[in-house]
C-alpha positions in Angstrom: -11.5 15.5 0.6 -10.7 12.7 2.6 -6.8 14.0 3.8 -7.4 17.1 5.4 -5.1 19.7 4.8 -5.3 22.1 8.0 -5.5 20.8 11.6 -9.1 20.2 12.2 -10.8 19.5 15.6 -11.1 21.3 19.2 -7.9 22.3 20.4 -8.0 21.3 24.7 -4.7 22.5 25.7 -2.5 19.6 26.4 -2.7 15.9 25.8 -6.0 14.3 26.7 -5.8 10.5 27.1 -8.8 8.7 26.5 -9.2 5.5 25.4 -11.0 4.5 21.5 -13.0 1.8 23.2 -14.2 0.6 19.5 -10.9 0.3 18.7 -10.0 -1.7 21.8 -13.1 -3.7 21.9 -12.8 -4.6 18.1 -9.7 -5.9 18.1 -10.2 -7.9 21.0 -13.3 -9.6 19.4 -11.3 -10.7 16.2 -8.2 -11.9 18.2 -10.3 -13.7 20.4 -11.5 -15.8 17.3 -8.5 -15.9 16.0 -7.3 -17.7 19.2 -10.8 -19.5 19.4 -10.1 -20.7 15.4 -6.3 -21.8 16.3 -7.2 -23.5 19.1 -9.7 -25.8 17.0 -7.2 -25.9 14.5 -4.7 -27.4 16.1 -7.1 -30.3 17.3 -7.5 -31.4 20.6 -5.3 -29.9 23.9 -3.3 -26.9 24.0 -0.9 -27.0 21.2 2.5 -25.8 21.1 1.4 -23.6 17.9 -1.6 -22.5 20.5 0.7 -21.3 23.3 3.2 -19.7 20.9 0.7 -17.6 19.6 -0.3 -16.4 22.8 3.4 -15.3 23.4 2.6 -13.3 20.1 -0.9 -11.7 21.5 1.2 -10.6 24.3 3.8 -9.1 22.7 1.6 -7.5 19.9 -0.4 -5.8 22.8 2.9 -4.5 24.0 3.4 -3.2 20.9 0.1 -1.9 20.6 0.6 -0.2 24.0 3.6 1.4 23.1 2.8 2.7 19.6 -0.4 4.3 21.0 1.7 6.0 23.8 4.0 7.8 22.3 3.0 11.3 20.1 2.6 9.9 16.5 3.7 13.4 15.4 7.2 12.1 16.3 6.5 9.4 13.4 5.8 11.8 11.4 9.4 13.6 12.5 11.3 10.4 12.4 9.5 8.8 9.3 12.4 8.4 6.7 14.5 7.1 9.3 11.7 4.6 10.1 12.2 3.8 6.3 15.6 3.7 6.2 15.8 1.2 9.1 12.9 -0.9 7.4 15.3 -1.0 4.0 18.3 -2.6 6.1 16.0 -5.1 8.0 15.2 -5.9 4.5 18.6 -6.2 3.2 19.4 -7.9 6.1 17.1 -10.8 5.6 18.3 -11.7 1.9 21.9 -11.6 3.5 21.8 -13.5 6.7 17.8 -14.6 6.3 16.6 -18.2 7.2 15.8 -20.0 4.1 12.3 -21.9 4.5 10.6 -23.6 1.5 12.3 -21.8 -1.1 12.1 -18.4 -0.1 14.4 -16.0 2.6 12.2 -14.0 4.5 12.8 -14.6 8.4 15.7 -13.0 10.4 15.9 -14.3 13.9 17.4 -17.1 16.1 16.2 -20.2 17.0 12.8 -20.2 17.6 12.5 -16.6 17.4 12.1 -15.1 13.9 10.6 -12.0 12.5 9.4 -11.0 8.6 10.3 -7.5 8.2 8.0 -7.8 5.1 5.2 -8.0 7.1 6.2 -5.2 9.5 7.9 -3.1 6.3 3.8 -2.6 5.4 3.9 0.0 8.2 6.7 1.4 7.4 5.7 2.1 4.0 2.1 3.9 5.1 4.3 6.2 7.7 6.4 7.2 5.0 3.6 7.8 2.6 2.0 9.8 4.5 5.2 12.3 5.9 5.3 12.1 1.8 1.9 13.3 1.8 1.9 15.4 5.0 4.9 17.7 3.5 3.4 18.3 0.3 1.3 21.4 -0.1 -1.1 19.6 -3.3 -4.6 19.4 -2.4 -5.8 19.3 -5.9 -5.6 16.3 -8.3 -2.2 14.6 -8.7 -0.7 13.9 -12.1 1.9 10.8 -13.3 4.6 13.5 -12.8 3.2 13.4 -8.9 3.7 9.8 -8.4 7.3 9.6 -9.2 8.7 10.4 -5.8 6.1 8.0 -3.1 6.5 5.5 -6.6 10.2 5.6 -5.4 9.6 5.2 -2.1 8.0 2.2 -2.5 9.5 0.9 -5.3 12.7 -0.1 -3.4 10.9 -2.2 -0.4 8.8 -4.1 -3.1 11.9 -4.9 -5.2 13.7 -6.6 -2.4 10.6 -8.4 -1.3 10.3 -9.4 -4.8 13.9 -11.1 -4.4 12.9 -12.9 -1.5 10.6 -13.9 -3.3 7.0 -12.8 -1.5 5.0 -12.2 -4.0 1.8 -11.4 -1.7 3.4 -8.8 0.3 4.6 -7.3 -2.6 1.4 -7.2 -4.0 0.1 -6.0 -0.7 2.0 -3.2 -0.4 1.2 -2.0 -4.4 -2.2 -2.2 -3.6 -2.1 0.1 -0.2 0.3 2.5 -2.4 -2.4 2.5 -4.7 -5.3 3.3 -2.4 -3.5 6.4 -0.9 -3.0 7.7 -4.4 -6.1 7.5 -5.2 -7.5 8.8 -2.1 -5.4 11.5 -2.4 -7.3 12.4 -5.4 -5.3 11.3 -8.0 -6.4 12.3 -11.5 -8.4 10.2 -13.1 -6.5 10.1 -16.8 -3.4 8.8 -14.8 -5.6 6.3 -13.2 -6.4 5.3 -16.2 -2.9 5.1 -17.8 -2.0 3.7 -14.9 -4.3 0.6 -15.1 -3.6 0.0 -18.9 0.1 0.2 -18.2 -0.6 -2.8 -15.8 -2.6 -4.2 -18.8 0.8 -4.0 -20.9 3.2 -5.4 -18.3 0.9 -8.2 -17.1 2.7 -10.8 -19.8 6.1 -9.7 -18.5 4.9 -10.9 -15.2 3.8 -13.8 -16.4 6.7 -15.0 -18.3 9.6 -13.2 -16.1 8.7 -13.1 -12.5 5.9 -16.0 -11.7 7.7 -19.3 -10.5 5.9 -22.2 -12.1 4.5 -23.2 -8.7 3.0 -19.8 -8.6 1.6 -20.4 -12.4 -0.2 -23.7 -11.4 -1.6 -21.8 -8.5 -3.7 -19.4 -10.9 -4.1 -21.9 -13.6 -5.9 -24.0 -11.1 -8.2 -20.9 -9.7 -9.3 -20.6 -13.5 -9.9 -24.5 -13.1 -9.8 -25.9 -10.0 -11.2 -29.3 -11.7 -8.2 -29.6 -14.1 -5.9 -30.9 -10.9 -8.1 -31.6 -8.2 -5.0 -33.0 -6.3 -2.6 -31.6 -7.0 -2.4 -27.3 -7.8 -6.2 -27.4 -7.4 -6.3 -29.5 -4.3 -6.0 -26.5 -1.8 -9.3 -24.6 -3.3 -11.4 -28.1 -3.4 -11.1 -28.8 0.0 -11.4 -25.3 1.2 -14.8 -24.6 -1.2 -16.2 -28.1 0.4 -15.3 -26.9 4.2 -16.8 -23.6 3.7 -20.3 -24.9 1.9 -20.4 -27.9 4.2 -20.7 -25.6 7.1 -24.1 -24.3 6.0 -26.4 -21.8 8.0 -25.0 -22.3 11.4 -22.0 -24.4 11.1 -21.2 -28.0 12.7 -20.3 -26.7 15.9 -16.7 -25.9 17.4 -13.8 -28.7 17.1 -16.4 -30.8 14.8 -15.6 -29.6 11.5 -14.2 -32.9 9.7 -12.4 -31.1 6.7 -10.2 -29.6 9.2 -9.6 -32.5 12.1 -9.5 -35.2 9.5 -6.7 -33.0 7.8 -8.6 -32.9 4.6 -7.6 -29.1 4.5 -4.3 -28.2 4.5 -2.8 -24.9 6.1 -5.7 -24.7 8.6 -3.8 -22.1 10.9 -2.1 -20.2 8.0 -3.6 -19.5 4.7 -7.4 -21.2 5.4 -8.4 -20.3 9.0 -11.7 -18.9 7.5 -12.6 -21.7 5.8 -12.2 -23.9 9.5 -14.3 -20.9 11.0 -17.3 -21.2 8.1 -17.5 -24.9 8.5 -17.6 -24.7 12.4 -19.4 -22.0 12.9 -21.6 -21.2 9.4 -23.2 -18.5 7.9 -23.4 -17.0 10.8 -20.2 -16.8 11.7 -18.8 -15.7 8.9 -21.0 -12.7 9.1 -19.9 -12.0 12.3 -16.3 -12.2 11.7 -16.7 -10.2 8.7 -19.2 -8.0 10.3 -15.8 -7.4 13.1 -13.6 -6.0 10.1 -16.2 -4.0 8.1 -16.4 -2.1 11.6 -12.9 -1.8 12.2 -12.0 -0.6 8.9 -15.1 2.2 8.0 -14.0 3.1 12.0 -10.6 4.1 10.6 -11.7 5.9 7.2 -13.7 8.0 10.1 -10.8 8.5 12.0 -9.5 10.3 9.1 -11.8 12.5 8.6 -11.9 14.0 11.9 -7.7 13.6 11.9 -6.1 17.1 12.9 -3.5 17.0 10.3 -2.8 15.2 7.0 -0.5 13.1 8.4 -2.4 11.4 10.8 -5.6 11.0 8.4 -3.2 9.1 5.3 -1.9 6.8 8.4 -5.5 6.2 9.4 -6.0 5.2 5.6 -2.9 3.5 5.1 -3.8 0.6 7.9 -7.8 0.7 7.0 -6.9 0.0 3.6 -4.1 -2.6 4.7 -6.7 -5.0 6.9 -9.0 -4.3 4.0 -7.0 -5.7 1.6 -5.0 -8.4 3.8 -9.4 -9.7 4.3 -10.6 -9.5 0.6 -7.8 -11.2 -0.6 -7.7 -14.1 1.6 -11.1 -14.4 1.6 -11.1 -14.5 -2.0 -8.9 -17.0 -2.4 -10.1 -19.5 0.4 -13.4 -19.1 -1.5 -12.7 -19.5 -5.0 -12.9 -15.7 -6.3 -9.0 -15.1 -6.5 -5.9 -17.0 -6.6 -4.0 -18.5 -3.9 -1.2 -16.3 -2.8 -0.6 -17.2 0.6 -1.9 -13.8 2.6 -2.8 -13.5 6.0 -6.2 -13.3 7.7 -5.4 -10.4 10.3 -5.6 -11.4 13.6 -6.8 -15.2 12.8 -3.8 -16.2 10.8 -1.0 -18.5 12.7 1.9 -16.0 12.7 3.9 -13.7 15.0 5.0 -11.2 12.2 1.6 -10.6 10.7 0.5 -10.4 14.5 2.9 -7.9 15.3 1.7 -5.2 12.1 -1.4 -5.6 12.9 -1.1 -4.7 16.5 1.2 -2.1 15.8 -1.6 -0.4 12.7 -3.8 -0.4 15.8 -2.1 1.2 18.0 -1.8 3.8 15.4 -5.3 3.9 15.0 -5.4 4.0 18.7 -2.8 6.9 19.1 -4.6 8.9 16.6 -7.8 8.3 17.9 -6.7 9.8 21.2 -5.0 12.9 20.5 -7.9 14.3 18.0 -8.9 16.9 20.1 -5.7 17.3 22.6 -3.5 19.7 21.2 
């Protein structure tokens, strides 16, 4: 069972701080490319895109500090208040939001603007797993089961919906998803639940996709039928990636990129400018850096003391899981574009910011296994 249901570990007798090292050292490595990757992005000098997303690092490392310090069992007290304040940013953003191609998502002045549905993803594991924590069920979970977390989450992903963010959203199903399942959810109401996708998927289609967001999967079917137009995104990305080879072309030489062949180098595609600088290789390596941190946070929940702490350690392995298959897929031709985040590499101080802050509950965890 991987959510423990008593506290597990060696009880020490008041709080023993030592540092995850893995943790620290991981996260390190994939900003550092990130910031490497940015920095070639943004072609030659330091940008001011460069610099502002150092201002970012630093205060996601705040963050990061902060969220580790304090006892993450006063999360777990304060966790539907953490929801309920994630709700009014929410609200807050469709009322007063800055509007930016299309869609209201930012709240801020001036230069300084924040997504809550970015940092709303860590609200919603916290309050999943108080959810979770509270309940007594260790056996399989039935339809019936789902109704209360399905509320919970329902209500964030109906006002990101109206936004409209229709990656986040489907972020945030997906990580709802994972914890049900890995809370052993039966497997009949996995499987009603996946044909009752089946069923809605037209719906979807015809009442909640914008026609930009059509052309966007009719072109990953055929990526040939408008090579410059819908499908011009995925041509130039497959040819940066492939062009890159073995070892790659070397850093600051990839021409896709500098030649601005590819578009959204920092945002959406900073993968395909890594593969075509640094290769094969690279790309291993990079991916290599997330396989890590990830299977070192499913282990993290099995050695959690309480139930709590092992659905939050779940919660953000299965968000940078997620947040990596998808954008890799669709920079690579497997899935459609839909505009989500590499963490740590992407150009952005919102995604910056979760990410930090699912360390540093990773982190917090990590360090008070065996101190109470």
């Amino acid at each position: 069972m991987i959510f423990p249901g008593q506290p597990m570990g060696r009880p020490m007798g008041g709080i023993r701080f030592q540092l995850d090292w893995t943790i620290f050292l991981l996260i390190g490595a994939i900003s550092g490319v990130g910031l490497l990757n940015l920095y070639s992005a943004s072609g030659s000098g330091v940008s001011g895109r460069f610099l502002q997303q150092i201002y970012w690092f630093i205060l996601g490392t705040s963050a990061f500090l902060v969220v580790a310090t304090i006892d993450y069992r006063q999360y777990n007290h304060y966790g539907y208040w953490i929801y309920a304040g994630g709700l009014i940013l929410l609200l807050l953003t469709l009322v007063v939001g800055r509007r930016v191609k299309g869609s209201t998502r930012w709240i801020g002045y001036g230069p300084l603007g924040v997504q809550p549905s970015e940092l709303i993803k860590i609200v919603v594991i916290v309050v999943l797993a108080k959810y979770l924590h509270q309940d007594p069920r260790v056996e399989g979970r039935g339809l019936k089961d789902l109704a209360a977390p399905f509320a919970l989450v329902s209500a964030p992903v109906a006002l990101i919906l109206a936004q409209p963010d229709l990656g986040t959203a489907l972020l945030i199903i997906l990580i709802f998803f994972s914890l049900m399942l890995m809370s052993k959810l039966k497997v009949r109401s996995f499987l009603v639940l996946m044909s009752s996708l089946v069923v809605i998927a037209p719906l979807t289609w015809t009442l909640m996709l914008k026609d930009y967001q059509k052309r966007r999967f009719l072109s990953f079917l055929d990526p040939d039928a408008d090579p410059t137009g819908a499908g011009y995104h995925l041509k130039q990305s497959l040819i940066a990636i492939g062009s890159g080879e073995l070892t790659g072309k070397g850093f600051q030489q990839g021409t896709q990129s500098h030649l601005r062949f590819l578009p959204e180098t920092w945002t959406d595609f900073p993968f395909a400018v890594w593969a075509e600088e640094w290769g094969f290789i690279g790309s291993v390596v990079l991916l290599g850096l997330y396989l890590f941190l990830i299977v070192w946070g499913v282990n993290l929940a099995r050695t959690a003391r309480d139930r709590f702490a092992s659905v939050v350690c779940i919660g953000v392995s299965v968000m940078f899981f997620w947040h990596v298959m998808i954008n890799i897929g669709m920079v690579s031709g497997l899935l459609p574009i839909v505009g989500v985040t590499l963490p740590l590499v992407s150009y952005g101080g919102s995604s910056v910011l979760t990410f930090m802050i699912g360390a540093g509950l990773l982190m917090n965890i990590s360090i008070r296994r065996y101190s109470y």
